[in-house]
N, C-alpha and C positions, 0 to 999 in steps of 0.2 A: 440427486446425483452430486458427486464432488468430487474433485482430481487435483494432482501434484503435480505445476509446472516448476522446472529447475529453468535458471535463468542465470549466466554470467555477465555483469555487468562491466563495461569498460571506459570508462573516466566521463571526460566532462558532458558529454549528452545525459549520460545517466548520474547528472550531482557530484560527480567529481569522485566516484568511488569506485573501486575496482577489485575485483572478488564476486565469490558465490550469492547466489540469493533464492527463495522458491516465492509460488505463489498456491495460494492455495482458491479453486475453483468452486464455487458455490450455484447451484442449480437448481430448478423446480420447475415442474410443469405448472401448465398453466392454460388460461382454455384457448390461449390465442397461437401455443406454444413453450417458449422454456422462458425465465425469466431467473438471472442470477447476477453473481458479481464476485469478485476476485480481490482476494486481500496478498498484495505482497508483502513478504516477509525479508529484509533484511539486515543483515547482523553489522551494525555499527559498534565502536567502544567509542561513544561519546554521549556527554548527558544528552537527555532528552532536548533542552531550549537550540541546542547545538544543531540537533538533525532537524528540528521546526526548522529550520533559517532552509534548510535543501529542499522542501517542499516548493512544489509551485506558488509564483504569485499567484495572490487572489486565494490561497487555501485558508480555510478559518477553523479555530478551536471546537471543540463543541464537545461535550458533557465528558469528565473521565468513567474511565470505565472502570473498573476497581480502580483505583489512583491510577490508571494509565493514561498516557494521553492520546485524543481520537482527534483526526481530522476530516474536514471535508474538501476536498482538491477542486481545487478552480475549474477543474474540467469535469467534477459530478461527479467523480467516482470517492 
């Protein structure tokens, strides 16, 4: 299963950024139930090192993905 949430963000609780955004919804069954996870998507115009700094404390680096860059958020998602 997977779905398209749209999401407007409005300043400083969400990073200081304001505008559009979506998320994109990841699903699978599973024998206890469904087990997924949600990747937001949002359209910054600043380098990469720049939107690192917006992430939550405690997020850390971890492997690029085609030269992208992937984190993992303080809070496990």
């Amino acid at each position: 299963m997977q779905g398209l949430v749209g999401k407007t963000f409005q300043g400083s609780a969400d990073g200081n950024y304001n505008g559009p955004a979506a998320g994109l919804v990841f699903a699978a069954p599973t024998a206890k139930g469904y087990e997924g996870t949600m990747v937001r998507v949002v359209p910054l115009a600043q380098i990469c090192e720049a939107v690192a700094d917006l992430l939550l404390k405690g997020s850390l680096p971890l492997q690029p993905l085609s030269s992208m860059a992937v984190y993992t958020l303080a809070t496990g998602g």
